[in-house]
C-alpha positions as CSV (number, residue, x, y, z in Angstrom):
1,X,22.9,-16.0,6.1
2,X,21.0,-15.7,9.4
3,X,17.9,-17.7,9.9
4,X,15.3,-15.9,9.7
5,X,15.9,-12.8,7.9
6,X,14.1,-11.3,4.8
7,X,15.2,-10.7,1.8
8,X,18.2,-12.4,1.8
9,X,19.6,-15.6,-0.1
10,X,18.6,-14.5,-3.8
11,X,18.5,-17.8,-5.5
12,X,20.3,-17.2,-8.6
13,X,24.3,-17.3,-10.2
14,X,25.1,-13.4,-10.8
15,X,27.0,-14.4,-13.6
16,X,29.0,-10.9,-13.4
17,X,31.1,-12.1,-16.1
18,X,28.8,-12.8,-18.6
19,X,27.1,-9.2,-18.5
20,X,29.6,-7.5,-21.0
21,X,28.6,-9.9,-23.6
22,X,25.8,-8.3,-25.6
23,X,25.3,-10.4,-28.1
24,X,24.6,-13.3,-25.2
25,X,22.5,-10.5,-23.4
26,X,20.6,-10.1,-26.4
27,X,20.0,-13.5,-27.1
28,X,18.7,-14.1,-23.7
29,X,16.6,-11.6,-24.1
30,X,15.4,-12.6,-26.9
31,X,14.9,-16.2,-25.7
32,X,11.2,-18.1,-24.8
33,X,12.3,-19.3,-21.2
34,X,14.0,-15.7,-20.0
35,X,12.1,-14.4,-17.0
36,X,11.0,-11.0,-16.3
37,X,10.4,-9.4,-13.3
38,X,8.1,-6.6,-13.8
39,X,8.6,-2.9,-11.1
40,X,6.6,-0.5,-11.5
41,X,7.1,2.3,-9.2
42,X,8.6,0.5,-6.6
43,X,5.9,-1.8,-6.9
44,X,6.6,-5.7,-7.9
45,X,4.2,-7.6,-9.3
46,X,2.5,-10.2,-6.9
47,X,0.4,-13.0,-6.8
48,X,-2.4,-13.3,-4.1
49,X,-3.0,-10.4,-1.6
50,X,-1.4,-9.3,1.2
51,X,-4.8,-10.0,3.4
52,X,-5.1,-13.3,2.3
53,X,-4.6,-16.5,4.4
54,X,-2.5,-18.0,1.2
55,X,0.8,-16.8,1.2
56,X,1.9,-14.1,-1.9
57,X,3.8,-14.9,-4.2
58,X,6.1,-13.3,-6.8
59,X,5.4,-13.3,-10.3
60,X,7.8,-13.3,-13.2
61,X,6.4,-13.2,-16.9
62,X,8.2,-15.0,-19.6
63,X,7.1,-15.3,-23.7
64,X,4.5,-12.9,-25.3
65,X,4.1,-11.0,-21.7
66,X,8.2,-10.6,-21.3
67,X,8.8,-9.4,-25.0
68,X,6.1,-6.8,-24.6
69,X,7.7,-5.8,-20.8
70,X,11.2,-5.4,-23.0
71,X,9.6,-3.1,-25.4
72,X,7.9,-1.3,-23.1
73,X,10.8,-1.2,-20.4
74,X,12.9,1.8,-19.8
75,X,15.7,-0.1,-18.1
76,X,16.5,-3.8,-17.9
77,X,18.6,-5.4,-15.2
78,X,20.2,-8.8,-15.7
79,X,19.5,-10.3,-11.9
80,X,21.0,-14.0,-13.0
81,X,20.3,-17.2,-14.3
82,X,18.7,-20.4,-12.9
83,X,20.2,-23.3,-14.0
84,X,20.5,-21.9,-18.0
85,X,17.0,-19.5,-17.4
86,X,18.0,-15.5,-17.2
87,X,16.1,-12.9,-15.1
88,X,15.8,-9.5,-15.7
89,X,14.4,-6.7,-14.0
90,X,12.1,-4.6,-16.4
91,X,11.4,-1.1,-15.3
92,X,8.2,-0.1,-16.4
93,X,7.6,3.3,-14.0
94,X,6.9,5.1,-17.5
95,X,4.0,4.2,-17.8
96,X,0.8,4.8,-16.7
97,X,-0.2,2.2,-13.9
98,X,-3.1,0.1,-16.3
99,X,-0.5,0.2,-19.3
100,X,2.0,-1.5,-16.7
101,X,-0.6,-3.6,-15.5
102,X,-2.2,-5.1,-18.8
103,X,1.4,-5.4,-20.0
104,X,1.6,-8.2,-17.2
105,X,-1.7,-9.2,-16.7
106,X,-1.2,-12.2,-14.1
107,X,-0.4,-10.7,-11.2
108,X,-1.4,-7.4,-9.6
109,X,1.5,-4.5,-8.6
110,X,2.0,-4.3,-5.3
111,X,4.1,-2.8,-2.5
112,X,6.8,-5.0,-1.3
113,X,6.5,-3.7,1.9
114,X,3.1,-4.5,2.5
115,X,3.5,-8.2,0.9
116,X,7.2,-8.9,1.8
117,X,6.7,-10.4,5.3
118,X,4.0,-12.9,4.0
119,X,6.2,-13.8,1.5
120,X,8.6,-16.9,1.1
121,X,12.1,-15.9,1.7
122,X,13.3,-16.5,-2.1
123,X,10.6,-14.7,-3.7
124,X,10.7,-11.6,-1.6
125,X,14.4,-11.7,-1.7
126,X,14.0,-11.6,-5.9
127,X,11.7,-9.2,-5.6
128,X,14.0,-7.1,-3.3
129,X,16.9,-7.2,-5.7
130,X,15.0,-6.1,-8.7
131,X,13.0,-2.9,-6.9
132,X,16.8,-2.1,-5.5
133,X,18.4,-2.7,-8.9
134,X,15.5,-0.6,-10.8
135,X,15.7,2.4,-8.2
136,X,19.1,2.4,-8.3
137,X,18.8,3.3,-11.9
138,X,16.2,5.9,-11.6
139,X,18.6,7.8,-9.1
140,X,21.1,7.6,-12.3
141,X,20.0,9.4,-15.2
142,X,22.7,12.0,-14.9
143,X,26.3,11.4,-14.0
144,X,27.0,13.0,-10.6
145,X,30.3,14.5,-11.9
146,X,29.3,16.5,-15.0
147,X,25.6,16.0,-15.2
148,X,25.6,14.1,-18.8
149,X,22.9,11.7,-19.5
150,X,23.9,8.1,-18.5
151,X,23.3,5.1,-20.4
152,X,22.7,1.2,-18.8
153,X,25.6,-0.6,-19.6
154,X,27.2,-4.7,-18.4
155,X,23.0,-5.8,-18.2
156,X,22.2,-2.7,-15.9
157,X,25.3,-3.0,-13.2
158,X,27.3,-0.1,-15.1
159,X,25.8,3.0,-16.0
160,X,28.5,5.0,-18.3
161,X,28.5,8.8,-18.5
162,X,27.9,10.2,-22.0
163,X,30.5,13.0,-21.5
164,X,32.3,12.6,-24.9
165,X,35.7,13.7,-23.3
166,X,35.5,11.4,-20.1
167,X,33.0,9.2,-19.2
168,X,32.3,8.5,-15.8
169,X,31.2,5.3,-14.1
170,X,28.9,4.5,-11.8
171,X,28.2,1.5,-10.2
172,X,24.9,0.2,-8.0
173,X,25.4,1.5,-4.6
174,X,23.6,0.4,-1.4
175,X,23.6,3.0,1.9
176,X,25.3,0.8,4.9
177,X,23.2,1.9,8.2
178,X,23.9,0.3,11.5
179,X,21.4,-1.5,13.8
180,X,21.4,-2.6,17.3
181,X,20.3,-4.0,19.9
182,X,21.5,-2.5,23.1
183,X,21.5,-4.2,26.7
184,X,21.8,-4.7,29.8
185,X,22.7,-7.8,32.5
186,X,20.3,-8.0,35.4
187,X,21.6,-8.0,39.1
188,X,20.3,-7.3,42.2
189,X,17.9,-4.6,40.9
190,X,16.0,-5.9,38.7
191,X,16.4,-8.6,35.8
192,X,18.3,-8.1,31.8
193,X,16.6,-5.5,29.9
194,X,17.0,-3.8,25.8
195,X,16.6,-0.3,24.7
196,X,14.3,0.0,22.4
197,X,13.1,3.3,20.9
198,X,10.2,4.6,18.8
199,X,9.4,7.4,16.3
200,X,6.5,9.6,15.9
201,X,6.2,8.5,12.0
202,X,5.7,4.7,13.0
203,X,2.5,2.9,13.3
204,X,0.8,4.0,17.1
205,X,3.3,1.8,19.8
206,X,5.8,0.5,17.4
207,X,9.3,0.4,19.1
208,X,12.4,-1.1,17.5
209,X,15.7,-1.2,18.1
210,X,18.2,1.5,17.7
211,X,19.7,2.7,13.8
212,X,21.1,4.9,11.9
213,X,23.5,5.8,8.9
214,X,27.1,5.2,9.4
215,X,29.2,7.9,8.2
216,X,32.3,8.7,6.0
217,X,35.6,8.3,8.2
218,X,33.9,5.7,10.5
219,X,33.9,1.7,11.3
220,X,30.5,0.2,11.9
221,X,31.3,-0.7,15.6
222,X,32.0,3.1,15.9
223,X,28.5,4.1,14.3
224,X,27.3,2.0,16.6
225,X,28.4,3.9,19.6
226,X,28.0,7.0,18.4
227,X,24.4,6.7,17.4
228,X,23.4,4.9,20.6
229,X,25.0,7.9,22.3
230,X,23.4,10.3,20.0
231,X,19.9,8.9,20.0
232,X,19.5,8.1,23.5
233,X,22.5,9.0,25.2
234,X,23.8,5.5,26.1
235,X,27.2,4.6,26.6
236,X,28.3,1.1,24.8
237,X,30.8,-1.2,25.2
238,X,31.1,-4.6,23.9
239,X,29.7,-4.0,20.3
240,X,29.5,-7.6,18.5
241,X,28.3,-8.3,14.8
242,X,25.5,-10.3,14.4
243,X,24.1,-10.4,10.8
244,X,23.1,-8.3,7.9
245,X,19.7,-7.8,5.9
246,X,19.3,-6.0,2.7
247,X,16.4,-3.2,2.9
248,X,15.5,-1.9,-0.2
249,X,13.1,0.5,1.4
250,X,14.7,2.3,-0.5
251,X,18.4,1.1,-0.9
252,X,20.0,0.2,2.2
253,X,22.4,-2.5,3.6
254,X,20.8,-2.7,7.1
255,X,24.0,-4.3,9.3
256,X,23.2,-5.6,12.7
257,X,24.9,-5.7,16.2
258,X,24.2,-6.6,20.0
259,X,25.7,-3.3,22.4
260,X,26.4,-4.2,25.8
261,X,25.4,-0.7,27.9
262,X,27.6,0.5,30.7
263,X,25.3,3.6,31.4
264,X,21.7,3.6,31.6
265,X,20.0,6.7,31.9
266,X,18.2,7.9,28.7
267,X,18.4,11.5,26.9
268,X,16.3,11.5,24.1
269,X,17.0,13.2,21.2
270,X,13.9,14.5,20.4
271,X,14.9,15.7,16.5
272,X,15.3,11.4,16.6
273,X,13.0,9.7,18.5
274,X,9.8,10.1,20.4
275,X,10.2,8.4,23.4
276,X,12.9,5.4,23.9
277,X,12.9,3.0,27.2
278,X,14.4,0.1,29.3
279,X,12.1,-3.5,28.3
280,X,12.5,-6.5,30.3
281,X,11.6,-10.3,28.7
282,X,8.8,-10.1,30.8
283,X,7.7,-6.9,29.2
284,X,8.6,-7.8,25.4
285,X,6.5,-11.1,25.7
286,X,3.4,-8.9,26.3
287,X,3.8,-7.3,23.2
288,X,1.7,-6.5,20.1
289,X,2.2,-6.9,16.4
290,X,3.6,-4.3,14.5
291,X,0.5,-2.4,13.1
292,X,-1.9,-3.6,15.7
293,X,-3.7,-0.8,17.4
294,X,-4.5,-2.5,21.1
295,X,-3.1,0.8,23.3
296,X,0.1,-1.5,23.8
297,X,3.5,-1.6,22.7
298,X,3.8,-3.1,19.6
299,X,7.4,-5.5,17.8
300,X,8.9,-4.1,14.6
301,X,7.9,-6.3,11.5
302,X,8.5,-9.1,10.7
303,X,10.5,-8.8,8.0
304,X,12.9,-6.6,9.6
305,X,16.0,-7.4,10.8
306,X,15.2,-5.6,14.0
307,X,12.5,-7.9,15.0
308,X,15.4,-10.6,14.6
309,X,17.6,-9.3,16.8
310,X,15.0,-8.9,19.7
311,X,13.8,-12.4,19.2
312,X,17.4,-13.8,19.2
313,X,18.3,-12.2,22.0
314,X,15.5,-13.2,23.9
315,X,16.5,-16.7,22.7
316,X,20.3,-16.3,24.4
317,X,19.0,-15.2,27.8
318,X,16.7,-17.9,27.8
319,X,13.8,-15.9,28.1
């Protein structure tokens, strides 16, 4: 795991063989220690606020408040034990948001995304997996074959079609995108620079570094170069893996890469990106926080594994 990166390094044994036993499911359901980790609409239930100095927290119910989120729960997701203590996701998107609420009363419902970054790395990365695991499930109802109602089997990493002359299986699935950094040495003309790129949808002066969806038929080093080339008409060579960061904003596998460039004029594809440029060190230092309106350019999050890679580049050239 890289250093650094969000939502990574879930701290507990996945146990996938235990998650055909229903009787052991049950009784860990059942049982006074068992953890549940409320979502609620993509929401996770959080401790503290996200404008606070203290640092949010995740919250997990357990006793009265966990048998009454397993009633009211229209999926359950074993996420894993610590030590001989189970989590399970409890999706709870059916009901209203005060019934959700008053079903877990410490805590308030909250937006990963706005609480994530201030977050320690374990307990975001928890509350990561569960929103991925419950929206994976909500995406599921109906088998993708021949549209039959599904039903949560193996503690919610199985749902089984209920097509009484074959049932289909389908398995949690995450959407592999590429990310890059891409570069280029200094010489005589100037000093080493990254291409960095923006979108009209982002907060005013946000850039970040190149991305995109890799596609069937394709390696990852080739969805590099071909979305560097599509994006911002960039030719790369030299494309090196550097880490990987789950996103579940909503349900993505965000793999990362430095992209040496061997041309340098940019072509923006304007169905893409806004506007996409050349930054030196120099230039990157000056900038703002994502979010901050000051008229400057502005880093990616935090959180993101974006922000990482511009940091740790800056860290190898010495900048």
């Amino acid at each position: 795991m890289a250093d650094g990166l969000k939502y990574t390094g879930v701290a507990l044994a996945r146990v996938a063989e235990l998650r055909r036993d229903k009787a052991w499911l049950e009784a860990k359901l059942a049982a006074a220690e068992t953890r549940l980790v409320p979502v609620w609409r993509g929401h996770n239930l959080v401790a503290g606020s996200a404008n606070d100095e203290g640092r949010p927290s995740a919250v997990s119910v357990s006793g009265d408040a966990a048998a009454a989120a397993v009633a009211a729960a229209e999926d359950l997701v074993l996420l894993g034990l610590d030590d001989d203590v189970a989590y399970f996701a409890a999706d709870l998107s059916s009901q209203d948001k005060d019934v959700a609420q008053a079903l877990v009363p410490t805590g308030e419902l909250m937006n990963l995304r706005s609480c994530g970054p201030l977050m320690s790395h374990g307990e975001a990365a928890l509350l990561a997996y569960a929103r991925a695991m419950v929206h994976w499930h909500q995406r599921h109802r109906f088998c993708g074959v021949c549209g039959h109602p599904t039903e949560n089997r193996d503690g919610g990493h199985l749902r089984l079609c209920s097509n009484p002359d074959e049932a289909h299986q389908t398995f949690p699935r995450t959407d592999p995108a590429v990310i890059m950094l891409v570069s280029r040495d200094g010489d005589g003309s100037g000093p080493p620079g990254c291409l960095l790129g923006r979108q009209s949808i982002w907060p005013e002066g946000t850039y970040s570094t190149l991305a995109g969806f890799v596609e069937p038929g394709e390696s990852l080093e080739e969805a590099v170069t071909r979305e560097v080339l599509e994006e911002v008409g960039v030719r790369v060579t030299g494309v090196k893996y550097r880490a990987s960061q789950p996103w579940p904003f909503p349900s993505s596998i965000m793999v990362g890469f430095w992209a040496q460039a061997v041309t340098f004029d940019i072509n923006i594809d304007n169905d893409e990106l806004e506007d996409a440029r050349w930054f030196t060190s120099v230039e990157l230092r000056g900038f703002g926080e994502w979010g901050q309106s000051t008229g400057n350019p502005c880093l990616p999050r935090k959180d993101s594994i974006s922000r990482w890679l511009i940091e740790t580049w800056l860290e190898e050239i010495g900048a």
